[in-house]
VEXLO-787505 format. One line per 5 residues: their letters; for each residue z, x, y of C-alpha. Coordinates in nm, 2 decimals, padded with zeros to 4 digits. Last residue first. Layout:
// residues N
A) Z:X:Y ~ ... $
//
This chain:
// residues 194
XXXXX) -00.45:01.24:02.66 ~ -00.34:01.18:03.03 ~ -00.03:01.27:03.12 ~ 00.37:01.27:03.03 ~ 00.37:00.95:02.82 $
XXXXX) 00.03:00.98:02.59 ~ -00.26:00.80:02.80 ~ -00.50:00.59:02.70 ~ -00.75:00.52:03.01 ~ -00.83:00.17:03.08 $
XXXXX) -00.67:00.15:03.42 ~ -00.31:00.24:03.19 ~ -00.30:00.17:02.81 ~ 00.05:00.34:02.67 ~ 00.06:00.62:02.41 $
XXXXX) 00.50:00.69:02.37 ~ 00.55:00.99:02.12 ~ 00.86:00.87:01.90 ~ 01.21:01.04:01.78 ~ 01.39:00.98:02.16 $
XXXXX) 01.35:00.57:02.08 ~ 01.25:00.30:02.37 ~ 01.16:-00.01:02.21 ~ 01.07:-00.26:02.54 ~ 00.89:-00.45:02.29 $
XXXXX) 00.51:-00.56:02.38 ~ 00.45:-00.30:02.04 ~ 00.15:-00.13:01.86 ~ 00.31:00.10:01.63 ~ 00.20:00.37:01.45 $
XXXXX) 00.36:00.58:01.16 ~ 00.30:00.92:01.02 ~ 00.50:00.97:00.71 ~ 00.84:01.14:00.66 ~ 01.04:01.19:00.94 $
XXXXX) 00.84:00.86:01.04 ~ 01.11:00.67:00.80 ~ 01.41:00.69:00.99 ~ 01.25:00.56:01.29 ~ 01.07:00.30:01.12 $
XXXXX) 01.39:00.18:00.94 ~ 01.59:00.15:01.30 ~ 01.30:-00.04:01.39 ~ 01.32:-00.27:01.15 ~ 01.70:-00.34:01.08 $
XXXXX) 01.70:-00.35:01.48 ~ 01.46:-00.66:01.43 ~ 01.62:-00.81:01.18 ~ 01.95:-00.83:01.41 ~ 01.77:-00.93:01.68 $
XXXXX) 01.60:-01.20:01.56 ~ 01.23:-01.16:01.48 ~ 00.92:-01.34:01.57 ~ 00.66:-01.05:01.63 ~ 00.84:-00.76:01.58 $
XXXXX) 00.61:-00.58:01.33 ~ 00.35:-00.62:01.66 ~ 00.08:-00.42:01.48 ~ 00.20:-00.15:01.20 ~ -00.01:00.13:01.10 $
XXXXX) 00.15:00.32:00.79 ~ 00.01:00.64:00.71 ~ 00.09:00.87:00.39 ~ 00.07:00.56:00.22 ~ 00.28:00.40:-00.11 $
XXXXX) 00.37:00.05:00.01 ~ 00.73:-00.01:00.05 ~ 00.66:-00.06:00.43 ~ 00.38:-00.25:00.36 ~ 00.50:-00.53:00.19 $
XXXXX) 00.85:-00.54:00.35 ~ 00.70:-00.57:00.72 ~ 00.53:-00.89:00.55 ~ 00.83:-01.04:00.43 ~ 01.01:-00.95:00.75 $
XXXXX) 00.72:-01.13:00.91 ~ 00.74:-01.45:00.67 ~ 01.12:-01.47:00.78 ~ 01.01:-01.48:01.12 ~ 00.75:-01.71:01.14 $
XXXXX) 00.97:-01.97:00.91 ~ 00.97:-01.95:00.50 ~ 00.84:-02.26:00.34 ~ 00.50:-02.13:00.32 ~ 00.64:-01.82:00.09 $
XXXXX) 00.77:-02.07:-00.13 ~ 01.13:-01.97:-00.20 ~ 01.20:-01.75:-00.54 ~ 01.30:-01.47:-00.30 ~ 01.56:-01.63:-00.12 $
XXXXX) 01.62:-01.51:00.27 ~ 01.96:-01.52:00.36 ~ 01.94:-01.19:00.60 ~ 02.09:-00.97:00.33 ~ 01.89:-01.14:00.05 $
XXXXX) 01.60:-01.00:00.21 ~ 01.68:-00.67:00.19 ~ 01.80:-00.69:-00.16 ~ 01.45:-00.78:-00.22 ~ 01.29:-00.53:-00.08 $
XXXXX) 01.50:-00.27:-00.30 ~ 01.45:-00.46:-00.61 ~ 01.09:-00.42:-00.53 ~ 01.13:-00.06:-00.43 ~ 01.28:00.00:-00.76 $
XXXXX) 01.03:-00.13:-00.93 ~ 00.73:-00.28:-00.87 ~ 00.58:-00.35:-00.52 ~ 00.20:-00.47:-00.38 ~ 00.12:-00.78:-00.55 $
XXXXX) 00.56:-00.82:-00.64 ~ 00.62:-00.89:-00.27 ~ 00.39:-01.22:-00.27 ~ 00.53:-01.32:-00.62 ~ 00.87:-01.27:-00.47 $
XXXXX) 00.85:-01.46:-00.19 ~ 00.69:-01.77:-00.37 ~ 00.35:-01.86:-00.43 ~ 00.04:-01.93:-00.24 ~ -00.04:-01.60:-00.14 $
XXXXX) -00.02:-01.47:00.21 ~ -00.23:-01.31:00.48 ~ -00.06:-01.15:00.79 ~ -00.13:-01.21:01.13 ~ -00.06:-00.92:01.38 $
XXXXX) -00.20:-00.68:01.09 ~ 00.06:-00.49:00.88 ~ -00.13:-00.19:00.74 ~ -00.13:00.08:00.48 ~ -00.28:00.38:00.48 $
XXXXX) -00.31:00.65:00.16 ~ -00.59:00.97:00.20 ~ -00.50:01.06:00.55 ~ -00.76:01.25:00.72 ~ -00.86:01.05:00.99 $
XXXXX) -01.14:01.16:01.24 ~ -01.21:00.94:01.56 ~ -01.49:01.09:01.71 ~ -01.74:00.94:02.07 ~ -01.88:00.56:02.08 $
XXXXX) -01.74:00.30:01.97 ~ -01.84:00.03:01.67 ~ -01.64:00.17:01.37 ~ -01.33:-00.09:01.36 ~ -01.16:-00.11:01.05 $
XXXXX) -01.11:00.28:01.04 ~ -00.74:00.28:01.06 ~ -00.78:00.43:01.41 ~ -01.02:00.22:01.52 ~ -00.80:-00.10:01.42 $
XXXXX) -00.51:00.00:01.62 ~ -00.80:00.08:01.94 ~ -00.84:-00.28:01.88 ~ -00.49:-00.39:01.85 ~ -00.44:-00.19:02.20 $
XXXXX) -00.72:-00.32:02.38 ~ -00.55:-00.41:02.72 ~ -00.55:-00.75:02.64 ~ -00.22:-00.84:02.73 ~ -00.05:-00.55:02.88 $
XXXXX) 00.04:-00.22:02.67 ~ 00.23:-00.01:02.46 ~ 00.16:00.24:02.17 ~ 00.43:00.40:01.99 ~ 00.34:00.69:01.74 $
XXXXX) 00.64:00.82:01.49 ~ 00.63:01.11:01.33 ~ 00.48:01.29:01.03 ~ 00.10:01.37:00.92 ~ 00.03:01.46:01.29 $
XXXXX) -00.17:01.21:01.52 ~ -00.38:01.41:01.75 ~ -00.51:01.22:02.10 ~ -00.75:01.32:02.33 ~ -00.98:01.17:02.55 $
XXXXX) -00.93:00.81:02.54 ~ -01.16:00.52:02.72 ~ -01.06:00.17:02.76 ~ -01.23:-00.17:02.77 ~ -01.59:-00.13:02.90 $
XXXXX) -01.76:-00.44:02.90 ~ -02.14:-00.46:02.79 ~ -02.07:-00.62:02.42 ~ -01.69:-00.52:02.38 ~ -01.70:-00.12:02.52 $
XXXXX) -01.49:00.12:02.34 ~ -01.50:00.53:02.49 ~ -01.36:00.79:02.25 ~ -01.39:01.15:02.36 ~ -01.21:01.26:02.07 $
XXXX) -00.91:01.13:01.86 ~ -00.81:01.32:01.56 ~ -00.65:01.16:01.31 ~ -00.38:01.37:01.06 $
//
């Protein structure tokens, strides 16, 4: 679970957003949304515990997290040595089966691969990754359609089991999830103020 508590982030002397309260639960699915800017990758980072410099409580007691930052690193190598650093097994086969679905070869340089392709490679990564929390920013970025509904209709089935968060510009709009959205820099869960 993380516990958000009277968290304010400034960036030198300006103030960029302020959050009361916020719980994330051990399952479900967390959607935050926001304009350019706004702080949303930021407060993303907080919440993972990359970023330390605010003011007020953020207390995160998952033990496994995983993330997918906006610009993932890769290895020189091909697909399938990149998967393979973070995936044996079955879920390897299983991310690779994935990919062979949307024409992607796994013995391809990973630098051949377009933005796309790379970012379902990415999404892969972490999403087979063991973690009680998975914090995923922009996993969108650069997809088709099709790949992209793949991915979010994944997510969705997934956060019955895990806690996931999402930082998205998509309009994704999904029943299952508890919408956070950036508003006069106050976060606010959709419903009131958090």
């Amino acid at each position: 679970m993380i516990e958000v508590k009277e968290v304010e982030k400034f960036f030198e002397d300006r103030f960029l957003f302020r959050c009361e309260n916020l719980k994330f639960e051990n399952k479900g699915l967390y959607i935050i949304k926001g304009p350019n800017g706004c702080g949303k990758t930021t407060f993303l980072m907080m919440l993972f515990g990359k970023d330390r410099n605010f003011n007020g409580i953020i207390e995160n007691t998952f033990y496994e997290k995983v993330m997918l930052p906006q610009q993932p690193y890769f290895f020189k190598g091909s697909v399938l040595y990149n998967l393979s650093l973070s995936l044996k097994g079955e879920l390897l086969r299983e991310a690779i089966n994935i990919l062979k679905a949307f024409s992607i070869d796994p013995d391809l340089n990973i630098h051949s691969l377009s933005l796309g392709q790379k970012q379902l490679v990415a999404f892969l990564r972490v999403f087979f990754a063991k973690s009680d929390v998975l914090f995923l920013d922009e996993p969108d970025s650069y997809l088709g359609s099709a790949v992209k509904d793949f991915i979010f209709d994944r997510i969705e089935k997934d956060a019955r089991n895990r806690c996931i968060i999402v930082v998205t510009h998509d309009s994704w709009e999904t029943k299952h999830a508890k919408e956070i959205y950036f508003e006069n820099n106050q976060i606010k869960e959709k419903g009131g103020a958090v």
